[in-house]
N, C-alpha and C positions, 0 to 999 in steps of 0.2 A: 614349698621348701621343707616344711618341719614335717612333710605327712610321711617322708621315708625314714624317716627317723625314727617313727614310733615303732617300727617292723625290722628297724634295722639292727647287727649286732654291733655291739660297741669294743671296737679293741682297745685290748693294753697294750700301746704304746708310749713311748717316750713321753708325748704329752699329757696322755690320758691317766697313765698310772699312777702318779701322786694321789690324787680325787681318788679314784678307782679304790687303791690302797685304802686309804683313809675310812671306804666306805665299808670293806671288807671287816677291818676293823671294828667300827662301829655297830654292823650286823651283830657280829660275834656277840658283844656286848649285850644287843637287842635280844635276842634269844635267851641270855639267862636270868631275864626279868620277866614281869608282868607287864602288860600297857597302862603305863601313867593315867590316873582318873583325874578327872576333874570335878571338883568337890562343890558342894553349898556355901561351905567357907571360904573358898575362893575367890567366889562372886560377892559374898558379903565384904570381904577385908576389901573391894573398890567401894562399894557401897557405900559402907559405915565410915571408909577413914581414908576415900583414895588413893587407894595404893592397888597399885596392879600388877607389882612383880611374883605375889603367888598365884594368880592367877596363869597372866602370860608363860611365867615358867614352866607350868606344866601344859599349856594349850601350847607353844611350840617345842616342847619336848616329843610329843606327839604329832607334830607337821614334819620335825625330822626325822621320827621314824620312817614317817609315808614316802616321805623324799629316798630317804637312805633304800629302804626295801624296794622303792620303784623303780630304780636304780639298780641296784645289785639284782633284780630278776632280769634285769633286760640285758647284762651282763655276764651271767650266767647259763651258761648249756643244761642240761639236765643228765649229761652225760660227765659232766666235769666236776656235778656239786651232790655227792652224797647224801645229803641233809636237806638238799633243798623241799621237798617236802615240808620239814617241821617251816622251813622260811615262809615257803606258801600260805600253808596252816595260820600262822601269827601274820601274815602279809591279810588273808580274809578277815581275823578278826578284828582287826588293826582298823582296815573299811569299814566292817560293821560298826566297831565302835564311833569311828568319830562322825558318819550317817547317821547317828543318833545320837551325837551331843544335843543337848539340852538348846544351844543357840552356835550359830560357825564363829560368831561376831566375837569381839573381846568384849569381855567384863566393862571396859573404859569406855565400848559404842553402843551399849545398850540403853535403853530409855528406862528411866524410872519414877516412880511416885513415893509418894509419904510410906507405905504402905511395903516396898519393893518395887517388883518389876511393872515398866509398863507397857500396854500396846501388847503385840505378839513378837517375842524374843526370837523365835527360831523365822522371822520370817521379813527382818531388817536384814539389807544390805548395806553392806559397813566393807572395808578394803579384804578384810579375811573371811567373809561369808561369801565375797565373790574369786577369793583365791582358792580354796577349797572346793568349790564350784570347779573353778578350772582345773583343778591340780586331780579330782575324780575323773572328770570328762577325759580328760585326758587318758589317766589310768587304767580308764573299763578298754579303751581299744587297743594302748600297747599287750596290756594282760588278757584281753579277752579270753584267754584259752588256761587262763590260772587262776579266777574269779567264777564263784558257781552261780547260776544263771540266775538263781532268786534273788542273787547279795546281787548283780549286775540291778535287777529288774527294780530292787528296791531302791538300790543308788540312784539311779537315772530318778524314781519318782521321789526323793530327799530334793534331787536337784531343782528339779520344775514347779515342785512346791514350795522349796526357800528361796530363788534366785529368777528361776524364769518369770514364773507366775507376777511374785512381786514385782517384777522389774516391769515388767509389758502392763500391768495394772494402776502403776503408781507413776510421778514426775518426783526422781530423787532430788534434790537441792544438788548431789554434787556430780549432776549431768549438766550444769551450769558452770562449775567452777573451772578453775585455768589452774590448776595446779593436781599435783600427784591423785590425788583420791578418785578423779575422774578419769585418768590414765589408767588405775589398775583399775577399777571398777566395771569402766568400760572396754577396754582388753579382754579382762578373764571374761566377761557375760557374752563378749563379740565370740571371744573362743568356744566358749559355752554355744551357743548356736551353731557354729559354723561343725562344729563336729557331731552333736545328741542331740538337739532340739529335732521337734518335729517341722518338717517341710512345710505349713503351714503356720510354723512359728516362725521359723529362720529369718522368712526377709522381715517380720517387724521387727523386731531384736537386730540385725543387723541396720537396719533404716535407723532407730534411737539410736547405737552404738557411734554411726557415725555425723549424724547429729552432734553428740556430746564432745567426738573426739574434737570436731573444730574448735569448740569452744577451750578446750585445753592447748590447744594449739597457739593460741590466742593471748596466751600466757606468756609466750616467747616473744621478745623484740626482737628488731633485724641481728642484732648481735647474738640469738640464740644461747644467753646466760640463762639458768635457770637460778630464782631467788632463795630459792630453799635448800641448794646447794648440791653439792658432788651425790651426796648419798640420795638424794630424793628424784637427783637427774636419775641413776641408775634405775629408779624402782619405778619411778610414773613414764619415763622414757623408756626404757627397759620393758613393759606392758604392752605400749604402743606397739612399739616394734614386733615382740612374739604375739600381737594378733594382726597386725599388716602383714608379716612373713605368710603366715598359717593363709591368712588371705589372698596372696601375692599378689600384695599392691606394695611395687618399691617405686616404681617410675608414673608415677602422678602427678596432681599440681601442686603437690606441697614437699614435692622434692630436693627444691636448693633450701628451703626453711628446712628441712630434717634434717639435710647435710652441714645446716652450720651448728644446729643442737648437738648434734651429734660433735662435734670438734671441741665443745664446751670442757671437758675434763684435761685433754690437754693444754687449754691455755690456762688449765687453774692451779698445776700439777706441778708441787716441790720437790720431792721427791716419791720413790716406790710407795705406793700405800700409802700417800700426805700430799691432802688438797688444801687450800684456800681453806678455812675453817670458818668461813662466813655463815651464821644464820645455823640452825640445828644441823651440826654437821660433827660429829667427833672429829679429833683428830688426827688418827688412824683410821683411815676409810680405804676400803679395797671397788675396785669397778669390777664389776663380773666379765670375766674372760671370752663368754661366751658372747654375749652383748656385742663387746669391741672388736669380734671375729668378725661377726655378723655386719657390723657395722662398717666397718673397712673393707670387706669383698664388694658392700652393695654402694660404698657413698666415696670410696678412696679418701679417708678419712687420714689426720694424722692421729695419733693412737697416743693415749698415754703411756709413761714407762711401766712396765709390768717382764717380769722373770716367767714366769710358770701358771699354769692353769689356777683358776680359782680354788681356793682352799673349801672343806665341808662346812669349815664356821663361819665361812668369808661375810656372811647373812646371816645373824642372830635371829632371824625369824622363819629359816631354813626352805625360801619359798618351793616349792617343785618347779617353779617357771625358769630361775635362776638359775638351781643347779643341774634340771634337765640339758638345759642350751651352753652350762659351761662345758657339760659333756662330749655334750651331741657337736655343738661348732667351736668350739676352740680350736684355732688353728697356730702354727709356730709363728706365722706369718707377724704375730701382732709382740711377740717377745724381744724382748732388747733397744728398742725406739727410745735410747735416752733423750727428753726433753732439750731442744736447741734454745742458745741466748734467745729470748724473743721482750718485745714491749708490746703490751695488748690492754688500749681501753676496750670497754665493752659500753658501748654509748647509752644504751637504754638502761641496763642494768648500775652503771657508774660505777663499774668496779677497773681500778683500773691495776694488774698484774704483770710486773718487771721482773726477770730472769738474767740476770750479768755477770759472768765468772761464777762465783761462789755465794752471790746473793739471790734470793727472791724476797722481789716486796710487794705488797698489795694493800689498797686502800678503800674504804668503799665510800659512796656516799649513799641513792636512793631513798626512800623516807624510813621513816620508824611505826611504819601499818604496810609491812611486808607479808608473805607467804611465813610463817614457823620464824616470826618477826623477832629480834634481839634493838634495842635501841642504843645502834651503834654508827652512827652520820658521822663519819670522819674517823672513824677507828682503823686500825692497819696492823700488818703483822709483818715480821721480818725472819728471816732461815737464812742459817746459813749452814754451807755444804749438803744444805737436805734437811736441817735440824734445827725446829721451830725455836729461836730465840725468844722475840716477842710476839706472842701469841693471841690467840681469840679461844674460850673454852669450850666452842659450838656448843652440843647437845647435853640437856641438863636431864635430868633422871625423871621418864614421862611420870605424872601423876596428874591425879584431877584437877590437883591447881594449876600446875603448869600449864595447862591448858586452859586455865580460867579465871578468874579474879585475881589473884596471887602472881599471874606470870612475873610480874617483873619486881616481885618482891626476892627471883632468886638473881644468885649470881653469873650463873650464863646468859642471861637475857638483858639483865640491870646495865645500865652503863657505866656504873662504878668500874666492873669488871671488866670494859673495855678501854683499850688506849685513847682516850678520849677527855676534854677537860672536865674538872666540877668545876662551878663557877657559885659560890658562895654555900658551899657545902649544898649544891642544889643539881640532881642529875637529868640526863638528857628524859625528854617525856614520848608516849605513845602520839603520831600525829601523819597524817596521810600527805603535811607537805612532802616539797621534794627537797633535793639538797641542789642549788644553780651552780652549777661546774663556771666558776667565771672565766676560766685563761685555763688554755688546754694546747702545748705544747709538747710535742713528742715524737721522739725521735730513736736510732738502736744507742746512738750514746749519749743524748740529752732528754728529762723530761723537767716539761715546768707545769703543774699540774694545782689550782685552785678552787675551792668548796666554800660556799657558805654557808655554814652550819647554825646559821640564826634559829630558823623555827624550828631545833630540835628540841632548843630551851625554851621554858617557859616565856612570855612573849615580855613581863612585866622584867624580868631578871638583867636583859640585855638588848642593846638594840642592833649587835652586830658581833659575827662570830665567824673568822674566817679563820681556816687553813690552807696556807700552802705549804706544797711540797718540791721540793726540787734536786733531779739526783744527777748532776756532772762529776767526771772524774773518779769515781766508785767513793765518792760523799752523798749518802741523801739525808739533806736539808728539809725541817720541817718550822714550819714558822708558823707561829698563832697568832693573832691579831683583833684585839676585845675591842669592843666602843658599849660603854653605858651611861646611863643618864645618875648613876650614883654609884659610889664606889665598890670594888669585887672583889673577893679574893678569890686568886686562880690557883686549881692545883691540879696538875697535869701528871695522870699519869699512864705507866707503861708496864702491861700487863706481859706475867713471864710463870713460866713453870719450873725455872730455876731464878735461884737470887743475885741479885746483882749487889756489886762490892763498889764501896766508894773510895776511888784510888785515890783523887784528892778533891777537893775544893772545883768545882765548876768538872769532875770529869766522873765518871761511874759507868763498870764494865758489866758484861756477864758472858760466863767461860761456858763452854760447853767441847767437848771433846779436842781439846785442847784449842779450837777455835777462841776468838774473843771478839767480842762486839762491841763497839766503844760508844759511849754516848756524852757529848760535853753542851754543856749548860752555862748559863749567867750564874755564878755564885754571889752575883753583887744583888741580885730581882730575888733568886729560891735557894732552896733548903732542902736538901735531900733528906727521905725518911723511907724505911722500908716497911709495909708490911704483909704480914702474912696469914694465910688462912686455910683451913680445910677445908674440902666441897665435894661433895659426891658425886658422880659426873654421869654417865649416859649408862653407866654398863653398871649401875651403884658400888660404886670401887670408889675410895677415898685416894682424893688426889691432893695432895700440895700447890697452891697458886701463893704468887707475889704480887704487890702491886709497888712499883717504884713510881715514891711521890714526890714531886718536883712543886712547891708550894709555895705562892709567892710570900714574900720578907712583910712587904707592905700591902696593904688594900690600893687596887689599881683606882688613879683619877678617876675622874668622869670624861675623859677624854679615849682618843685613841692612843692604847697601849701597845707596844712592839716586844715580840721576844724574841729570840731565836734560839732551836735546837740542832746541833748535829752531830747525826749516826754517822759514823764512816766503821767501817769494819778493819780490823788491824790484821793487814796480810802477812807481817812480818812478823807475828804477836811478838813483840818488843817489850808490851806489858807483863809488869811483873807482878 
């Protein structure tokens, strides 16, 4: 399917022209600079103090070049483009230059010692040393006739010395794993064969590719949620697929498991561009256009809502896979599918996602030793008309801690920051139990829906910790329920990116576009307090969060204690 793509012309039309434009634009740009370098200091500032954003900023500033320019040639006529020429000129140096970076990997996937770097940098495979891999292979055969044959001949041998070689000679660890790393890893190295490898290489390379994909597959329950959320279903799912297409393997054995993966964004999907914010996931998250094309011709899929072709920045990390295929398949086919009322548990995953008039709710349980894990067993979020009221912060600003000792010292990961109780100023902990859904009712206009959220807490703190939820009549009902062997204090709160006001005594709103979201409480048990904080969030842009704290008056018995809360949303806003 994608091999006529690469010879094919691309028209501006209706659908294509946004992208198209955009790309035009950003060309223009490209031409009255230099190619971005990437410095010694780059690599130090992860090193010495973990931080990756100078680095990354200039390693994909230079992926969107290659994207943009890969693109705009295959777009362009030589009859149409005056200048194209000079594009050419900086489209070869562009290749040369980044066939000899110093390593394809990020600064954050390199090995290192007391000393610097360890092992051989340029010749780890890491998710961007095999995207780069893919995104040349690719490149040398749409361009073949616009690359000169040494810069071809050296590329292909950059390729089989950092990707092929490695890969056929070694057992990576994340040819093992069940999640994103082994999707794209093994995609771009499958594509990487399937088009430049030598005939003598292809079928081993293909033989391990598909080995490893099982095991990512493997990751999916019968519900086909993925745990790491909208944005990682796109990228490791997203892989999968542009190298089974390139393959054409659609109708196999793991064809009804692909068709319910694939369904995954619309049942998580609040509104345009706003998923379930579960697990490292901004709040703002776009699906690539090209992907749910694909995905809908070949699985008759239902489609999340989406207007228009994927935007050039829709992927901060500007992959070629991405925005080749938003190009190449985007079809109108998949625009204007607004999301239908629906109720959807997702059984293995325990996320269970409500869609009703002018609400969406979702809550999760699963454990707290997840995929891009946050220690949130009972936490939930609420929108309304499309617009996250009570929220989850997904994705925190990546850094060396984030990924390592320090995770949950931040606030997107910690449980403080999510809707979830403290129970004697003590938060929920890292732990590979599960969360036991006791009582699972549900229906299109009733859910009754229970979690026990014991082992999320330390085992000494409590001996019992349940939530139920319950949503009749457009009220949902949440109800906590402690049991300890010594007395608690509970303080229950609800995390928001706007502040809630306290109308009176046992009631407290929060407004958003003139909507209002009511939430009424025991004033005779807790004590409303609000507070607030700055956090730098995924794109390192300072954001504003709240937490509305609901705290109980007295330390609960050593008995079973009962509360109740309810959200009901005010359709008449009456509140003043």
């Amino acid at each position: 399917m994608v091999y006529e793509y690469f010879h094919k012309k691309i028209p501006t039309n209706k659908i294509t022209k946004p992208l198209i434009e955009e790309i035009k634009s950003y060309v223009d740009e490209i031409l009255k600079e230099e190619i971005p370098q990437i410095s010694y200091k780059s690599y130090m500032s992860f090193y010495k103090n973990g931080i990756r954003r100078e680095f990354e900023d200039i390693y994909f500033s230079r992926r969107k070049q290659l994207s943009a320019l890969g693109l705009y040639l295959q777009f362009k006529d030589s009859e149409e483009e005056e200048d194209l020429e000079k594009v050419v000129n900086y489209f070869n140096e562009l290749l040369w230059s980044i066939s000899n970076e110093f390593s394809w990997c990020l600064a954050a996937h390199l090995k290192y010692d007391e000393v610097g770097f360890a092992e051989e940098p340029d010749k780890i495979i890491d998710l961007f040393s095999a995207e780069t891999a893919q995104a040349l292979s690719e490149l040398l055969i749409i361009h073949e006739d616009k690359i000169d044959k040494s810069l071809k001949d050296h590329i292909k041998k950059r390729i089989n010395e950092r990707v092929v070689e490695p890969f056929l000679n070694n057992t990576w660890t994340w040819e093992k794993q069940t999640h994103n790393w082994n999707a794209v890893c093994s995609g771009c190295i499958g594509i990487v064969g399937l088009l430049i490898a030598d005939e003598s290489k292809q079928k081993e390379i293909i033989y391990k590719v598909e080995k490893a994909l099982k095991y990512y597959l493997l990751g999916f329950g019968d519900d086909g949620a993925s745990l790491e959320g909208v944005g990682y279903w796109t990228y490791g799912f997203g892989y999968y697929n542009y190298y089974k297409a390139l393959k054409g393997e659609i109708f196999d054995e793991n064809y009804n498991k692909v068709k319910t993966i694939a369904n995954f964004p619309n049942i998580i999907q609040i509104s345009e561009n706003k998923f379930v914010p579960f697990s490292d996931v901004p709040v703002n998250m776009s699906v690539a256009t090209g992907l749910l094309s694909y995905l809908y011709k070949n699985y008759n899929i239902k489609v999340p809502f989406v207007t228009k072709i994927s935007s050039l920045d829709f992927d901060q990390c500007f992959r070629w896979a991405h925005l080749s295929r938003n190009l190449w398949w985007t079809t109108e086919e998949v625009f204007n599918k607004k999301p239908s009322d629906s109720v959807e548990f997702l059984e293995d995953a325990q996320w269970m996602v409500l869609r009703k008039d002018k609400i969406t709710f979702a809550i999760k349980g699963g454990n707290n030793d997840e995929p891009h894990n946050h220690n949130d067993l009972g936490s939930f979020i609420v929108a309304v008309n499309g617009n996250m009221v009570l929220t989850d912060l997904g994705a925190g600003l990546y850094t060396a801690g984030y990924f390592g000792e320090e995770r949950y010292s931040y606030d997107q990961t910690r449980s403080y920051w999510h809707s979830v109780p403290l129970i004697n100023n003590l938060e929920q902990i890292v732990g590979t139990e599960k969360c036991e859904i006791l009582n699972k009712k549900i229906s299109s206009s009733n859910v009754e829906l229970e979690l026990d959220l014991t082992y999320a807490y330390p085992k000494e703190l409590i001996n019992s910790c349940i939530r139920e939820v319950m949503y009749k009549k457009d009220i949902l009902s949440i109800k906590d329920k402690f049991k300890s062997s010594n007395n608690i204090l509970i303080n229950e709160g609800f995390i928001s990116s706007i502040p809630s006001k306290l109308i009176n005594e046992g009631k407290i709103m929060w407004e958003i576009n003139n909507d209002k979201l009511i939430l009424e409480y025991n004033p005779d048990t807790f004590k409303y307090s609000l507070e607030e904080k700055k956090v730098i969030n995924h794109y390192n842009q300072i954001n504003v969060i709240y937490r509305s704290n609901l705290i109980s008056k007295e330390d609960v018995q050593s008995m079973e204690e009962k509360f109740n809360i309810y959200i009901s949303y005010d359709k008449d806003s009456t509140v003043n």
